[in-house]
N, C-alpha and C positions, 0 to 999 in steps of 0.2 A: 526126578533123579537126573543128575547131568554130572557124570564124572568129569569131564571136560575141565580144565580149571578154568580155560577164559572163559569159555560161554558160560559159566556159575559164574564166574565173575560179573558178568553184566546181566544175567539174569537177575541176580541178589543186589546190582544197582538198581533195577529198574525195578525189582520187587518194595525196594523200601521208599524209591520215588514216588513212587503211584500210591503208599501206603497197603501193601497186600501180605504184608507179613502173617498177617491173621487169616488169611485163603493161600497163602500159596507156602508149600515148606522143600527149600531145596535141600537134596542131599548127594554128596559127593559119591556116589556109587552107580550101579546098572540094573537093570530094570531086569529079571533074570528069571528060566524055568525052576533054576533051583538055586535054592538061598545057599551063600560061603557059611563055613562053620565060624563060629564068633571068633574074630579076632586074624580069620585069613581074607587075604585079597589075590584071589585064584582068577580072578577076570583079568584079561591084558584089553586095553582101549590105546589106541592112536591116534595121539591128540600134534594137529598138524600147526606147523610154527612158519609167521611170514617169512622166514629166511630161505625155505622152502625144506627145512629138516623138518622130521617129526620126533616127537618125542612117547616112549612105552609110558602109559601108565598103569601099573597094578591097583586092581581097586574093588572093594567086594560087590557081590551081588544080592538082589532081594526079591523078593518077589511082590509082584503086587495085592496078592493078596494078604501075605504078611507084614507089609506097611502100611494100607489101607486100612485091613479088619480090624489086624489084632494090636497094631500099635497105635495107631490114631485114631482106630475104634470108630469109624464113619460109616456111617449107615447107607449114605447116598451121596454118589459123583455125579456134578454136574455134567464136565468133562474130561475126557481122559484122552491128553493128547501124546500120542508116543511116534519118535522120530528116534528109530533103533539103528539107523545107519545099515539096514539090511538085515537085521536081526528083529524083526516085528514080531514074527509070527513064535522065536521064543521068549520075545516080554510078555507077552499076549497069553503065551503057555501058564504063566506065573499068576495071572487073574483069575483061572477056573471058577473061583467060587463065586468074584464078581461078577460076571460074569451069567453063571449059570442059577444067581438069584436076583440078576435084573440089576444089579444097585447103581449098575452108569448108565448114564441116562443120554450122551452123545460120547463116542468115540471118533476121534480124528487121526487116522495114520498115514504117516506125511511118510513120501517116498519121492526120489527123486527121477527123473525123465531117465527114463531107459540108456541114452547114450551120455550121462552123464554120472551113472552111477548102476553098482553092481542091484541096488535096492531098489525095486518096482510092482508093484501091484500086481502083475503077469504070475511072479514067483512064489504068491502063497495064496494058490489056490482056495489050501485047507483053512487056512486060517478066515479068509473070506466067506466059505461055507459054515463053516461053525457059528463067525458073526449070524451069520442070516438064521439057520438054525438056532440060535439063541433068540433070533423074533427081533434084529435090530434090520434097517436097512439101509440099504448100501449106495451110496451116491461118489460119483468122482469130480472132484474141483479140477479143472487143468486153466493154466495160461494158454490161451490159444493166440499165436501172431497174424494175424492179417494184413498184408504188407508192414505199414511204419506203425501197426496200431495193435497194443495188446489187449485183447479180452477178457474177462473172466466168460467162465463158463459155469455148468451146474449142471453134469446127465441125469436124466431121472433113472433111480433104482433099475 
């Protein structure tokens, strides 16, 4: 889900360069606790423009377990990478049932550095404990700078 028109825009370049049309399905909406009723787009997203305006979009919501289960009918995610702009922990609300019958098999939620953005790891505690409760476990990727030189990193759980 990427409501975003650019970045669908080069997602669905780069989906059909690589040939992934058949693994990967984009769609214009938001990743949501609770799905819009057919036909409203009750979600607002701010989709930011190089002139340095942004611009509202209205756009519906879904949930992931209702696009997952019951419309694509998939049994098992590889993985499931969500980049909610702050809002993880209610995409993540929308998955219950994946969730709570195992079907994804690596989750990745990508948050931005603390002084770069309202979205960070610190701020959803619960959501972090539920993963683990649910019997997934829990590792942090960071960029770490040492002097002129960047590293990846890898903490253990």
């Amino acid at each position: 889900m990427e409501p975003l028109t650019t970045s669908r825009a080069i997602m669905e370049y780069n989906t059909a360069r690589n040939k992934l049309q058949d693994k990967i399905q984009l769609r214009a909406s938001v990743a949501a606790q609770y799905p819009s009723a057919a036909g409203y787009r009750n979600y607002t997203v701010v989709e930011p423009r190089s002139s340095g305006l942004s611009t509202k979009l209205h756009v519906a919501g879904e949930t992931l377990d209702q696009v997952v289960l019951r419309e694509l009918q998939l049994r098992n995610v590889a993985l499931l990478r969500v980049n909610a702009g702050g809002a993880q922990a209610l995409a993540m609300a929308g998955a219950q049932e994946l969730l709570e019958k195992q079907l994804v098999n690596n989750i990745v939620l990508q948050y931005r550095s603390a002084e770069g953005s309202k979205a960070h790891c610190d701020q959803d505690p619960k959501l972090l404990l539920s993963l683990l409760e649910a019997g997934y476990n829990i590792g942090h990727i960071a960029n770490i700078e040492f002097g002129d030189k960047l590293v990846k990193s890898l903490s253990e759980p």
